[in-house]
N, C-alpha and C positions, 0 to 999 in steps of 0.2 A: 597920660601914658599908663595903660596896664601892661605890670610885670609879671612877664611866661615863668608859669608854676615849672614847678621841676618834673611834674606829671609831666605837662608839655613838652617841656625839650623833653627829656626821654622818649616820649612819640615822635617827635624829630629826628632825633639821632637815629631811631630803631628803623625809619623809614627810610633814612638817608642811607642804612649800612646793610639792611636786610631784606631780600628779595619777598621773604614769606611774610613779614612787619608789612610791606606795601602792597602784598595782595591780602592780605588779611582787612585793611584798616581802605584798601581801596582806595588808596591814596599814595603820591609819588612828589619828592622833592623838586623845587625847580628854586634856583640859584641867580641872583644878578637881574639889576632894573631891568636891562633891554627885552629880555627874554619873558619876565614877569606883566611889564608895559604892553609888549608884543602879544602876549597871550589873553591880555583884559581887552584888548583893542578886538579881539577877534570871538572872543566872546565867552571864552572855556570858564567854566567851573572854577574857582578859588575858593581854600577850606580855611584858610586861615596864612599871614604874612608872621613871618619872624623876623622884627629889624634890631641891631645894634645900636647902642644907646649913641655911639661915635656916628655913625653912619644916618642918625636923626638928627645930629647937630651943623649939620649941611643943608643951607637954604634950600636949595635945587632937591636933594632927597627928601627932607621934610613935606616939601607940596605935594612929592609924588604920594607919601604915604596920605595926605589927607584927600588925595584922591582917591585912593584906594580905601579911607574909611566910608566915604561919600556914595559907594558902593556898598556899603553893611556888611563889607567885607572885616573880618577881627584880624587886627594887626597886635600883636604881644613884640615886648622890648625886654632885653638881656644882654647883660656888658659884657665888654670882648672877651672877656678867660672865656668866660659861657657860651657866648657862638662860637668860638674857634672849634669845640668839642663837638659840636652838630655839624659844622663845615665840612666841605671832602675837597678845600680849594686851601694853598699856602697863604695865599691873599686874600681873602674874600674881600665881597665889596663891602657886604653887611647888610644885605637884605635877602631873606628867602620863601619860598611859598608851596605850601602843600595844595596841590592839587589833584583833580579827582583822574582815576583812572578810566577811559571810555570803556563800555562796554562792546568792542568788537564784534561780539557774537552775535549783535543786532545787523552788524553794519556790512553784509557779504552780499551786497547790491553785485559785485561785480560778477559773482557765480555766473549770473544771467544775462550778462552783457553779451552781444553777439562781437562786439571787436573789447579787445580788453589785453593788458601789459603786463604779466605780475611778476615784483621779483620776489625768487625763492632763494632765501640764506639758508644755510645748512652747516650749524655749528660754529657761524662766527665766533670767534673769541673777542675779540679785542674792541671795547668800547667805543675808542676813535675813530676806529673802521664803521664799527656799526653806525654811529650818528653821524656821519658823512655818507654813508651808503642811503641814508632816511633823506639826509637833503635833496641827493641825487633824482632820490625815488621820484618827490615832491615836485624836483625842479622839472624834470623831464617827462613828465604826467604818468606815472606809474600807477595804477589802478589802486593797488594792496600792494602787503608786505606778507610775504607768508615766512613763518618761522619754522625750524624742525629742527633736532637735533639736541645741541647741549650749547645753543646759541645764546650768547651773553643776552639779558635782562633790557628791553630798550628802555625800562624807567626806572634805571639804575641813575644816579645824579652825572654821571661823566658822560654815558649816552645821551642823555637828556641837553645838557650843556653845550656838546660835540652836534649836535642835530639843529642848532639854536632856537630849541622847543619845537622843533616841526613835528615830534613823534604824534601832536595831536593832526597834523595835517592829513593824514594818512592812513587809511586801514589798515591793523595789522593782527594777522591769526596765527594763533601756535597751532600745528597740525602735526599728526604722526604720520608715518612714512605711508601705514595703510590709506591714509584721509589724502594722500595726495594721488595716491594707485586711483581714487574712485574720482578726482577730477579728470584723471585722463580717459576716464570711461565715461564721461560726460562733455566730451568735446576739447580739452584742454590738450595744449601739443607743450612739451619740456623739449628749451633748448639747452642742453651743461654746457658748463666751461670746462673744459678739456684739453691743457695743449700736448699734454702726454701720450693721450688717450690716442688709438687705432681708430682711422674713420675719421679722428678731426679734420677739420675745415676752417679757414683762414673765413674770419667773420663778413671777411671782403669777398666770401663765396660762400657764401651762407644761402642764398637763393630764395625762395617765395618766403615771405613770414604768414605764418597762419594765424588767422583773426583772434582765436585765444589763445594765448601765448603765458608761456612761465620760463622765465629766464634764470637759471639754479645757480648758485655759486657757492663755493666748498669753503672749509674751516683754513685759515692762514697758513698752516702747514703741512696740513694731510689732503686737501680739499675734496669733495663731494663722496658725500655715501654710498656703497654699491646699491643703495637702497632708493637712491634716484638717479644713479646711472644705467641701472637698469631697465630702467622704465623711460629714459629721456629717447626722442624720436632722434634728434642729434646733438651731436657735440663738437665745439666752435675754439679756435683760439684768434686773440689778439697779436699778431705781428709785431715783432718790438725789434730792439736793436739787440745785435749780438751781444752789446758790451753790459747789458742788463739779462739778469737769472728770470726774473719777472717782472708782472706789476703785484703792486700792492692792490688787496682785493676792491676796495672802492675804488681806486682810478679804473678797475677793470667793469665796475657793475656802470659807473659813470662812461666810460666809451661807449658800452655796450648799449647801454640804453639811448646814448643819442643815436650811436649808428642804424641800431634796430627799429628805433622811434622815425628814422630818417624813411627805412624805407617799408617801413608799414605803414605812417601815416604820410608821406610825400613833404613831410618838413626841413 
């Protein structure tokens, strides 16, 4: 068993805590056997495993990790006071792994797609939201993810965890408001979410979907920027019951996307 230098955890920690740590070093914490199993099974990148010395004294965790050295993957041990301080979980389980961040900017296959589905965040705050809007994305074949605004970090550790590691499933670009003005001059239609909004339409009358589609959804409390409401061809709400103010922004990007998915692609 080789014991993580304190150089090391420090690169842990700073990755685990700090948005510019994980683009700098191009690397991003990931938390918990199932997610780390899940992500070797599928084949991503692994920089290196940090296990607790409690958490190697488990028959069943012990195999895992020698599977994972069987890989030439470097696995480093550090006792509990020690991982608690790299943690961002009350409990951990006691095993975690730095892996690589994809290069997106390779990966905008979908530009060119003549049918294609993207969701557009705009400002998400809230990390829970965020990693269940990624599942969503995933579950219901959403092309990309495109980001704008002041939208929480998806390889933050609670995003990452909340997502249950799908943030590699999925394309996803941070783009400025201009970067999205020049997709819609390239064939791209913006539908917002709008139940406020003048002109909205009950998603149940939303009418033709056009083959390149970007579906926008605003920040938890102020939602969508004049800066893509401007520019969206329309804007849609979700029907709920009187005795509800709203939804919460993933149950809406997840209706949304089956409904739309329903009848753009006849599923």
């Amino acid at each position: 068993m080789e014991k993580a230098s304190k150089a090391y955890l420090k690169k842990v920690r700073e990755i685990s805590t700090l948005r510019e740590k994980r683009t700098g070093h191009g690397l991003f914490a990931v938390e918990g056997q199932k997610i780390i199993r899940d992500m070797i099974s599928k084949g991503y990148t692994l920089d290196s495993v940090l296990a607790s010395y409690n958490y190697a004294q488990d028959e069943e965790s012990y195999a895992f990790i020698e599977e994972i050295e069987a890989r030439n993957i470097p696995v480093f041990y550090t006792g509990k006071m020690e991982y608690s301080k790299v943690t961002s979980l009350r409990n951990p389980e006691g095993i975690m792994a730095l892996a690589a961040i994809p290069d997106h900017k390779e990966d905008i296959s979908w530009i060119d797609r003549k049918e294609t589905l993207i969701v557009l965040l705009d400002s998400v705050q809230d990390p829970g939201n965020l990693g269940a809007i990624i599942r969503s994305s995933v579950a219901f074949g959403s092309s990309a993810i495109i980001l704008t605004g002041e939208t929480q970090d998806i390889y933050s550790p609670k995003v990452v965890r909340a997502s249950s590691g799908m943030v590699l499933d999925i394309s996803v670009s941070g783009m400025s408001y201009p970067d999205i003005e020049k997709l819609t001059g390239s064939g791209f239609v913006i539908f917002a979410t709008g139940s406020g909004t003048p002109n909205s339409v009950s998603i149940n009358d939303i009418g033709v979907i056009p083959s390149k589609l970007i579906i926008a959804f605003g920040n938890e409390g102020e939602g969508l920027s004049p800066s893509i409401m401007d520019i969206a061809k329309k804007t849609f709400y979700i029907p709920i019951s009187d005795k509800a103010e709203s939804l919460n922004v993933s149950s809406a990007v997840a209706i949304a996307l089956f409904e739309i998915g329903r009848l753009k692609y006849g599923r």
